[in-house]
NUGU-856049 format. One record per residue (C-alpha): residue number from 1; residue in three letters; y, z, x. Coordinates in steps of 0.001 Angstrom, whole numbers. Layout:
BEGIN
site lokol: NUM kepa: ALA Y: Y Z: Z X: X
...
//
This chain:
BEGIN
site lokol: 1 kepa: UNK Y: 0 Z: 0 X: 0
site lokol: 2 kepa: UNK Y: 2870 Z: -1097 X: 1608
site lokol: 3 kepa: UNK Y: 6943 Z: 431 X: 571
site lokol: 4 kepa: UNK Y: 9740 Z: -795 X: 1267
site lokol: 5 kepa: UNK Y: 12825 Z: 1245 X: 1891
site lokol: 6 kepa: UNK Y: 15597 Z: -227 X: 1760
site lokol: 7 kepa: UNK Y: 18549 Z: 1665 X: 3289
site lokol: 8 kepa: UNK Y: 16787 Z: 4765 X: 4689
site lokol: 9 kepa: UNK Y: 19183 Z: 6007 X: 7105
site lokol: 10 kepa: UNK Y: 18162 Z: 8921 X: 8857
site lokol: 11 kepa: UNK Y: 16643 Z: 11328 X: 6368
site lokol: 12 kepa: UNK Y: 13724 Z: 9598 X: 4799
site lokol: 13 kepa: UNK Y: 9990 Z: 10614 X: 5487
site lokol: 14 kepa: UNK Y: 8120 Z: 8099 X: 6339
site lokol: 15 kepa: UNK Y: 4493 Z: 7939 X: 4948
site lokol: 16 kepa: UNK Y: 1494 Z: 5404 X: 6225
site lokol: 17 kepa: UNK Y: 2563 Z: 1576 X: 5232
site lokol: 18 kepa: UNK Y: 6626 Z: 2321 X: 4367
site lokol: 19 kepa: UNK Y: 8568 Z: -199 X: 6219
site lokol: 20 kepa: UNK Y: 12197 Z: 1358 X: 6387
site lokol: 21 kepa: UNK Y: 14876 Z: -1130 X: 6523
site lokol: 22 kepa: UNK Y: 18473 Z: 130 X: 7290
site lokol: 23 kepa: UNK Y: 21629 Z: -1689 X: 9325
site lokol: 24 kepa: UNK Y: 22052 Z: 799 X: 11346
site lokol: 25 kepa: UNK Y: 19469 Z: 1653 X: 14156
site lokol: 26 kepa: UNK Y: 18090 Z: 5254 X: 12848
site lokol: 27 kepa: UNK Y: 15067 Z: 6716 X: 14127
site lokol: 28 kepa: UNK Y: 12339 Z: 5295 X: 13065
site lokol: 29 kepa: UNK Y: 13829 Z: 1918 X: 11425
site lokol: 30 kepa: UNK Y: 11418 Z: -252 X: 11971
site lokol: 31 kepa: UNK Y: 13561 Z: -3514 X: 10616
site lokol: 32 kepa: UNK Y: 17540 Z: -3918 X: 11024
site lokol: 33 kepa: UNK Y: 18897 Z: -6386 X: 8507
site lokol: 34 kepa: UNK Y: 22121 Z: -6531 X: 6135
site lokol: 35 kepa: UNK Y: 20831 Z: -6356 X: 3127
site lokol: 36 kepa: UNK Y: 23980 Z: -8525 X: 2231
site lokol: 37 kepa: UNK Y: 22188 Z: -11598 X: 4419
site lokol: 38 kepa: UNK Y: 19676 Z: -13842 X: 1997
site lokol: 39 kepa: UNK Y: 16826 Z: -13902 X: 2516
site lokol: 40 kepa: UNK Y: 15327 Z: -10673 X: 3450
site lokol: 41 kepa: UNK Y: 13113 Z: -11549 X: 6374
site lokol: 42 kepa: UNK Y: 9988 Z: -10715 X: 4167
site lokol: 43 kepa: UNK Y: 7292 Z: -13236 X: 2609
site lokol: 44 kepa: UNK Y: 7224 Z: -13238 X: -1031
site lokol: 45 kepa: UNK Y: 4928 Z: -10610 X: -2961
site lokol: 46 kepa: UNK Y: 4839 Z: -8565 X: 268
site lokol: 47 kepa: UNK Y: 5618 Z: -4754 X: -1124
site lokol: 48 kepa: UNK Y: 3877 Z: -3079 X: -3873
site lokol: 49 kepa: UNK Y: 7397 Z: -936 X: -3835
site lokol: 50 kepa: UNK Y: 10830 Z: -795 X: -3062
site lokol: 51 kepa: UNK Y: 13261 Z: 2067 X: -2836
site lokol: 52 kepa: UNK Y: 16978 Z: 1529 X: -2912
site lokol: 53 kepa: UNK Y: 18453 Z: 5261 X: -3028
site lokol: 54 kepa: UNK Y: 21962 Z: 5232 X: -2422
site lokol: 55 kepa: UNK Y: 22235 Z: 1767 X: -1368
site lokol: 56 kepa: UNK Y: 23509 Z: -1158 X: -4147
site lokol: 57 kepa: UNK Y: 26871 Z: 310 X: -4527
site lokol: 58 kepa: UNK Y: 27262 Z: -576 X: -466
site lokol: 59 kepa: UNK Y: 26616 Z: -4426 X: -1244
site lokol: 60 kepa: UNK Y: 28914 Z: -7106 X: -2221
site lokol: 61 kepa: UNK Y: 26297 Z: -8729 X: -4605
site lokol: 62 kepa: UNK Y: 23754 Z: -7172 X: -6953
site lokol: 63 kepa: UNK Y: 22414 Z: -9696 X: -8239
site lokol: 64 kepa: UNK Y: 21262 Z: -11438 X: -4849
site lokol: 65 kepa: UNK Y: 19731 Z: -7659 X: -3976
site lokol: 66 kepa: UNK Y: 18028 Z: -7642 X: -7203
site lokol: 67 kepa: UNK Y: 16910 Z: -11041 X: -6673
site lokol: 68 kepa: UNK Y: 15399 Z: -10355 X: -3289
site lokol: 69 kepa: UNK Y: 13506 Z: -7546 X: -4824
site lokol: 70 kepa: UNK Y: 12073 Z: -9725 X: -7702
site lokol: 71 kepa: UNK Y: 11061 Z: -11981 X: -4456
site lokol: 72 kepa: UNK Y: 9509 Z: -9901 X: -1943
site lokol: 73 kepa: UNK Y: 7560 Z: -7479 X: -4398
site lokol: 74 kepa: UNK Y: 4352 Z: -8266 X: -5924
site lokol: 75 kepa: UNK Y: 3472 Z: -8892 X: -9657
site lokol: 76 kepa: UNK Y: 2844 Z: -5605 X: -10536
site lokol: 77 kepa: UNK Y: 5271 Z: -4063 X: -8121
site lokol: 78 kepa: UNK Y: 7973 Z: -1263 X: -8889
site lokol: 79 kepa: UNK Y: 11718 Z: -568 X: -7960
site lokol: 80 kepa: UNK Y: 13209 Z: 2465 X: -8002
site lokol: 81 kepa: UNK Y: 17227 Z: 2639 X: -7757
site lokol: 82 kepa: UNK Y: 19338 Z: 5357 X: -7744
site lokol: 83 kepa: UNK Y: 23142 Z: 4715 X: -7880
site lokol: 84 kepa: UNK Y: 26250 Z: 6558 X: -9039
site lokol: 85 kepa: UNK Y: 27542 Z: 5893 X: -12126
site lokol: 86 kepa: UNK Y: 30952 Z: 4373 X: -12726
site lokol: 87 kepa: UNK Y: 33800 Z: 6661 X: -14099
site lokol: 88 kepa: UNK Y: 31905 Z: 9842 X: -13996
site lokol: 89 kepa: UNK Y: 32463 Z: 11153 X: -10967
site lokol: 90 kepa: UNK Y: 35155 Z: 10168 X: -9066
site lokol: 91 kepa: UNK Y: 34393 Z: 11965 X: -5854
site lokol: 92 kepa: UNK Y: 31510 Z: 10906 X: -5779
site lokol: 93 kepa: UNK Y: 31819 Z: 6847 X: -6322
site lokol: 94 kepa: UNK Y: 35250 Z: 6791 X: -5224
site lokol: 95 kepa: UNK Y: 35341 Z: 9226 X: -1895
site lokol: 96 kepa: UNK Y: 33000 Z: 6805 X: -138
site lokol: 97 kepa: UNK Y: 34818 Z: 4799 X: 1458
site lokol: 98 kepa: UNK Y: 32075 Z: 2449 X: 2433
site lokol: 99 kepa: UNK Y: 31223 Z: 2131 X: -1537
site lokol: 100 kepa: UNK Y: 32010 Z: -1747 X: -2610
site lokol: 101 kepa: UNK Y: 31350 Z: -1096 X: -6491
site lokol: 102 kepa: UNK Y: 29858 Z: 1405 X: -9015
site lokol: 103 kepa: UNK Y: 28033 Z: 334 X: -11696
site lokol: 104 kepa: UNK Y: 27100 Z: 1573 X: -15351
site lokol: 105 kepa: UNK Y: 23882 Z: 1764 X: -16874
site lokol: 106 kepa: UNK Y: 24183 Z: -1397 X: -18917
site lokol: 107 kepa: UNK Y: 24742 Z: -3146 X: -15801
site lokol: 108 kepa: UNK Y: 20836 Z: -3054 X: -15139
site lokol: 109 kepa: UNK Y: 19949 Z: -3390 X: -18920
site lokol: 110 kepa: UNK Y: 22767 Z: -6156 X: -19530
site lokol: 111 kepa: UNK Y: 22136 Z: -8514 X: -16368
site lokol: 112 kepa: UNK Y: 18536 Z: -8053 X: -15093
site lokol: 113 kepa: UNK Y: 15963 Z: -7600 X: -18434
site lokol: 114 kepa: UNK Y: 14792 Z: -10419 X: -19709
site lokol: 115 kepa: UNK Y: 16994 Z: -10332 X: -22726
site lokol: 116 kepa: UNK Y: 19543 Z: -10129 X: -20975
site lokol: 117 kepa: UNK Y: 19210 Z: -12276 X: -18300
site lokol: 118 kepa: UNK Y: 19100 Z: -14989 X: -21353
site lokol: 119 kepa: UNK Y: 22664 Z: -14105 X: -23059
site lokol: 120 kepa: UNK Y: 24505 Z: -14254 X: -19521
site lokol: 121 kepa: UNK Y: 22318 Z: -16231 X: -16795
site lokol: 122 kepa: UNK Y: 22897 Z: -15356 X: -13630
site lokol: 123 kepa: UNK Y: 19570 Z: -15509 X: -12727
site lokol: 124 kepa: UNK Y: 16231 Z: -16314 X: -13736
site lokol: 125 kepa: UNK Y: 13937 Z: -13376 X: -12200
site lokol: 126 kepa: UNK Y: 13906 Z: -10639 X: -14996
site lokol: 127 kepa: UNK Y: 12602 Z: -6921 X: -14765
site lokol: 128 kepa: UNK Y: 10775 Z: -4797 X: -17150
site lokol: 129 kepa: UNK Y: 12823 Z: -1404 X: -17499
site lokol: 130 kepa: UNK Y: 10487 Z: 1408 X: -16791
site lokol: 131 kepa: UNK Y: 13051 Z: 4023 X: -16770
site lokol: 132 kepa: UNK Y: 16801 Z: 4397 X: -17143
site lokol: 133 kepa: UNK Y: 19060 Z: 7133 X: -17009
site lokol: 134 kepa: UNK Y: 21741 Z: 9180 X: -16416
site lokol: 135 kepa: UNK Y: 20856 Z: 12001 X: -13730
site lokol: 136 kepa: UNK Y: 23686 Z: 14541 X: -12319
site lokol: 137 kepa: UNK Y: 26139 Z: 11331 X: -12733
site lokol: 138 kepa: UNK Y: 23833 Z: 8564 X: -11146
site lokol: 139 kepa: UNK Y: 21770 Z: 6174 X: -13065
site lokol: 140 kepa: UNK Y: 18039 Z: 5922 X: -12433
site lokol: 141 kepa: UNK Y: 16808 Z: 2112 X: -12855
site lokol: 142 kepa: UNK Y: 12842 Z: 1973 X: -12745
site lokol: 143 kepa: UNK Y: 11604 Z: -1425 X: -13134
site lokol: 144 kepa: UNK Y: 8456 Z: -3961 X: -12585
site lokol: 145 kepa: UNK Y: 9837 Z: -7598 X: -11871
site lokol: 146 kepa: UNK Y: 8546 Z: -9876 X: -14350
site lokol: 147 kepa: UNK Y: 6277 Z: -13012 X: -12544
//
């Protein structure tokens, strides 16, 4: 079973098979990549998982990261995302200064389901929503990309 963790910085745990992924060169980053930079240098259907904890609201483009996630997990995979939410704390999406953009729950249920990907279509990979919710002012996205 192979993870991938996707901005780990230095205080994940690593367990057998994760493959932590951060820009900067932490201990035990095993790949350095901008997450920003399309494609990930990953084959398709390569990761059974991939975490993205305090990581989306540092990238320009969501959709491209969620995109790359469709792509390099396989059918059956999971993401897990935790991100602050918009407006509800602003210390903690607005202090930041290396934050690009907070989002709000609909964001994920708007833009990446598969009924929503159809009303505003930018893009074609759509996720089944596992779990979503509000927890101490950051939303939880769970999801399995739909192939």
């Amino acid at each position: 079973m192979q993870r991938l963790i996707l901005g780990c910085g230095k205080h994940w745990k690593k367990e057998e098979g994760d493959v932590f992924v951060d820009l900067r060169p932490f201990e035990g980053v095993d790949v350095l990549h901008d997450l920003n930079v399309t494609p990930w240098p990953f084959p398709d259907n390569s990761f059974v998982h991939v975490s993205a904890v305090h990581l989306v609201e540092h990238l320009k483009d969501l959709i491209s990261f969620m995109d790359e996630a469709w792509r390099v997990l396989e059918p059956g995979g999971t993401i897990y995302i935790e991100t602050p939410e918009a407006g509800n704390d602003p210390d903690l999406t607005h202090a930041d200064p290396t934050h690009v953009r907070c989002y709000r729950k609909h964001t994920f249920i708007n833009y990446f389901t598969k009924e929503g990907i159809h009303n505003f279509g930018y893009t074609y990979k759509p996720w089944g929503s596992m779990e979503i919710k509000i927890v101490n002012n950051c939303i939880v996205f769970h999801a399995m990309p739909i192939k």
